[in-house]
ROKETI-332448 format. One line per 4 residues: number of its first residue (from 1); their letters; for each residue x, y, z of N, C-alpha, C, O. Coordinates in steps of 0.1 Angstrom, whole numbers. Example, Ala and Ser with C-alpha at 12.3 -4.5 7.8 and 13.67 -1.06 7.14 Angstrom:
2
1 = AS = 132 -57 78 123 -45 78 132 -33 78 142 -33 85  128 -22 71 137 -11 71 129 0 79 134 11 80
This chain:
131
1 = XXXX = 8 -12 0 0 0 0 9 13 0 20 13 6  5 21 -6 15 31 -9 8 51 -7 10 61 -14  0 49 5 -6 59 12 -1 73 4 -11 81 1  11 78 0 15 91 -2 15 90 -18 21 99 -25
5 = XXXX = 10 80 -23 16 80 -41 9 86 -51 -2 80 -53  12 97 -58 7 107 -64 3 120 -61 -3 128 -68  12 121 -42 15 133 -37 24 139 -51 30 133 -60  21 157 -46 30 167 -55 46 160 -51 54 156 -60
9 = XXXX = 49 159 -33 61 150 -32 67 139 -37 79 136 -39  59 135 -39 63 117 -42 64 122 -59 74 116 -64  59 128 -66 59 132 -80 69 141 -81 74 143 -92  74 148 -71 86 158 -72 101 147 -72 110 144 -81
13 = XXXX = 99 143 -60 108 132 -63 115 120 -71 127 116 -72  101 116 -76 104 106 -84 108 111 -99 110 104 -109  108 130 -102 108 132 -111 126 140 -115 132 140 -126  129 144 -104 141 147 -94 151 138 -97 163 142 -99
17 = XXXX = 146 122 -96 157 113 -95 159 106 -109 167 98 -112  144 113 -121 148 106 -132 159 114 -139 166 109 -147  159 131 -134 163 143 -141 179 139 -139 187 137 -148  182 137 -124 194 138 -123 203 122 -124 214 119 -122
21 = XXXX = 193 113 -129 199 106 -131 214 100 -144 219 89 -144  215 110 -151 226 106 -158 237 116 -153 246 117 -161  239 124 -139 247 123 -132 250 114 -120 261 108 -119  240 112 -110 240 102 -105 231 95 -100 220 98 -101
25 = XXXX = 235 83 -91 224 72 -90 214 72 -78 216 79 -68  202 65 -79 195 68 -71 200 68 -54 196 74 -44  211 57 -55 215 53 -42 227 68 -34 231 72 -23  229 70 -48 240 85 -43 233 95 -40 239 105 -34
29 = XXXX = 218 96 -42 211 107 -35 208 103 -25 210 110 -15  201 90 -24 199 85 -7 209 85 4 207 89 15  221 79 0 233 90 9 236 99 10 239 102 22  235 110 -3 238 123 1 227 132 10 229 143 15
33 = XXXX = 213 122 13 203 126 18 205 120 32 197 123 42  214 113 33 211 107 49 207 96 56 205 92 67  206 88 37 191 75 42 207 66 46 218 64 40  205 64 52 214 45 53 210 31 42 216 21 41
37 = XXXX = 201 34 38 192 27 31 183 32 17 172 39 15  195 24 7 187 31 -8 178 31 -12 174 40 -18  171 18 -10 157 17 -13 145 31 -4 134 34 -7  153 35 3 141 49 10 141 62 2 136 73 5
41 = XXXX = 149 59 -12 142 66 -23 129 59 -31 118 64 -33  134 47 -33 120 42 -37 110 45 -31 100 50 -36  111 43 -19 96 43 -9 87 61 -9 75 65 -7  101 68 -12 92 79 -12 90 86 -25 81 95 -27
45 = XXXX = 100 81 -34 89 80 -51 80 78 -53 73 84 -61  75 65 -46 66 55 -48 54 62 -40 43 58 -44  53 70 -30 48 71 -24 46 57 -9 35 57 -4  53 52 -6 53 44 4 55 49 13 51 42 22
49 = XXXX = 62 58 17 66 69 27 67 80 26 70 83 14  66 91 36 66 105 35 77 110 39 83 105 48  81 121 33 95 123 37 96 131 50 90 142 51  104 125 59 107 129 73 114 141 73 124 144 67
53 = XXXX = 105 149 82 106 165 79 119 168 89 115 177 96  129 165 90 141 165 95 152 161 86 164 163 88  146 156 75 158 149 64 151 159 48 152 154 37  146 169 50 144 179 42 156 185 34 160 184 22
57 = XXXX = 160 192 45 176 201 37 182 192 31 185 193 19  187 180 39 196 172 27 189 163 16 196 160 6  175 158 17 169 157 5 169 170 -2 174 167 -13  167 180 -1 165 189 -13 182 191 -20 186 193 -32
61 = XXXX = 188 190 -9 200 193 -14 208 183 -25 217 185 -34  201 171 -21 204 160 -27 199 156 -37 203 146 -42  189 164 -42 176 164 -53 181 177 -58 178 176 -70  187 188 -56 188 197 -65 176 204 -62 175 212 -72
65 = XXXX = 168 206 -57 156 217 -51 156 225 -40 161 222 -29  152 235 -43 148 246 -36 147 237 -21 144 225 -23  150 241 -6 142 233 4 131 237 7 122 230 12  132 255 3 117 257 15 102 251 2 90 251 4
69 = XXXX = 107 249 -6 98 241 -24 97 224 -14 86 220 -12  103 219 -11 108 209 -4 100 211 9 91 203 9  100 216 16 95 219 30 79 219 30 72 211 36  74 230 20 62 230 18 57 219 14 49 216 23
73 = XXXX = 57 209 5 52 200 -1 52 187 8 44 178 6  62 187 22 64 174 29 59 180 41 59 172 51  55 193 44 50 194 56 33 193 55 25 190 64  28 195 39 15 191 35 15 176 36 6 172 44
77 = XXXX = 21 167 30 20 157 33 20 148 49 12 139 52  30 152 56 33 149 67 22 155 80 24 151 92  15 162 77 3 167 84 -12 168 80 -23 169 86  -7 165 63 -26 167 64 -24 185 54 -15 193 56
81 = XXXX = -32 186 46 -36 199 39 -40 209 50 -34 220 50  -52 204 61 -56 213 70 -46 224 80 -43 236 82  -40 208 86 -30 213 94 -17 219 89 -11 225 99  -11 220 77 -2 224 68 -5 242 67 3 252 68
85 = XXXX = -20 242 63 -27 252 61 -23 263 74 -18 274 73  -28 255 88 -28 263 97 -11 270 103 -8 281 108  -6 260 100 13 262 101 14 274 94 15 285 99  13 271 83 19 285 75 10 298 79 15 309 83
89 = XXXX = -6 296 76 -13 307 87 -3 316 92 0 327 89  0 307 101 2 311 118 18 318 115 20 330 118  30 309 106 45 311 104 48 314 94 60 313 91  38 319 84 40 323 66 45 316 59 51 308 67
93 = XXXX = 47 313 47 45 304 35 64 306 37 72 315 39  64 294 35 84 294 35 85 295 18 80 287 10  96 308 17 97 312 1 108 307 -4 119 308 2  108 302 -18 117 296 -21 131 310 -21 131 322 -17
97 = XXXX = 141 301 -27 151 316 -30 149 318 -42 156 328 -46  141 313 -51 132 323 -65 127 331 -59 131 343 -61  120 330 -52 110 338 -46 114 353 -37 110 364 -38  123 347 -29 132 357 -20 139 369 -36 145 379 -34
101 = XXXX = 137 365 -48 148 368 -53 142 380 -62 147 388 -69  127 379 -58 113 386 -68 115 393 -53 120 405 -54  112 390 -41 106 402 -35 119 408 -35 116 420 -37  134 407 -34 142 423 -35 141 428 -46 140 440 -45
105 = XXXX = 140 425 -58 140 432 -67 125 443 -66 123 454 -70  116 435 -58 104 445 -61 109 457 -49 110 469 -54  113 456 -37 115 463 -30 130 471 -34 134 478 -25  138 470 -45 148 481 -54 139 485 -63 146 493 -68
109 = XXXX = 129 484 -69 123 491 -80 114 501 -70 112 512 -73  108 495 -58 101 502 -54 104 512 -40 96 517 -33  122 513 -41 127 523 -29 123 518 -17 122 525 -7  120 503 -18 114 500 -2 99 508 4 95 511 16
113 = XXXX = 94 511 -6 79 516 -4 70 507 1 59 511 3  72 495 3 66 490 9 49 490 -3 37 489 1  51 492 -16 38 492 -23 25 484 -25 26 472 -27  17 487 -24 1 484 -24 -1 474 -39 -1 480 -50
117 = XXXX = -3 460 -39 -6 453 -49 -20 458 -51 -29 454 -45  -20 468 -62 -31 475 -68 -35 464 -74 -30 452 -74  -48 471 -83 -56 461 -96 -44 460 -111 -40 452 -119  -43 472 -108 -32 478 -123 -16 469 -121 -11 461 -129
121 = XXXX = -11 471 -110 2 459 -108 -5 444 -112 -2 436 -121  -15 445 -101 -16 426 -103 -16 422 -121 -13 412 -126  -22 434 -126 -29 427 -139 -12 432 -146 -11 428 -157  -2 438 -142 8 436 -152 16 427 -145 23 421 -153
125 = XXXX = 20 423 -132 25 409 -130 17 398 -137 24 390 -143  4 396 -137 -1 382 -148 -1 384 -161 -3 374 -168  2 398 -166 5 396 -176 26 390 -183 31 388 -194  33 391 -167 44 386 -172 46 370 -172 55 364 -179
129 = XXX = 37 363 -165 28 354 -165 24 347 -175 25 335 -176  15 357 -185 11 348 -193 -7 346 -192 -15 341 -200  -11 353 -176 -22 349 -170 -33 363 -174 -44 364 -170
């Protein structure tokens, strides 16, 4: 039975380990992640396990992903949508370093003004979007 399979995680990962696979092997990320045991990539490709929110940093690091991209997606899984929901609530959404990398730039274009996502901004950020 494979409880977590066709989580965004379990689809991150398994897609993670096909990308990087013609540098290396699935077992060289399970080490460089911490697992003692290779097969605990399978299990959480497969969705057979959720990835242990203590072994994050060095899975992302070992997948080549963002952690807090990593963080989000295993702390949804490892609690539930609801309770995931209320975490971030409560401690705000953990931004990737894309992310970190859009809000300085908005805050040097905008002198640190601290600006009002008007109607007129939002609709020219979706339009760089595409949206």
């Amino acid at each position: 039975m494979n409880p977590y399979q066709n989580t965004p995680t379990a689809r991150l990962i398994a897609d993670r380990i096909r990308d990087l696979s013609h540098r290396k092997t699935q077992a060289e990320i399970a080490s460089e992640a911490g697992f003692p045991n290779a097969n605990m990539m399978t299990f959480l490709k497969n969705g057979r396990n959720k990835v242990p929110i203590d072994r994050v940093p060095s899975l992302a690091k070992a997948l080549e992903v963002d952690p807090a991209y990593l963080m989000r997606l295993a702390l949804d899984q490892a609690v539930g949508a609801t309770a995931a929901q209320a975490i971030t609530d409560i401690f705000g959404t953990p931004t990737t370093v894309n992310e970190r990398t859009w809000l300085t730039e908005l805050r040097n274009v905008s002198d640190n003004s601290d600006p009002r996502l008007t109607a007129r901004s939002r609709a020219a950020l979706r339009g760089v979007f595409g949206k």
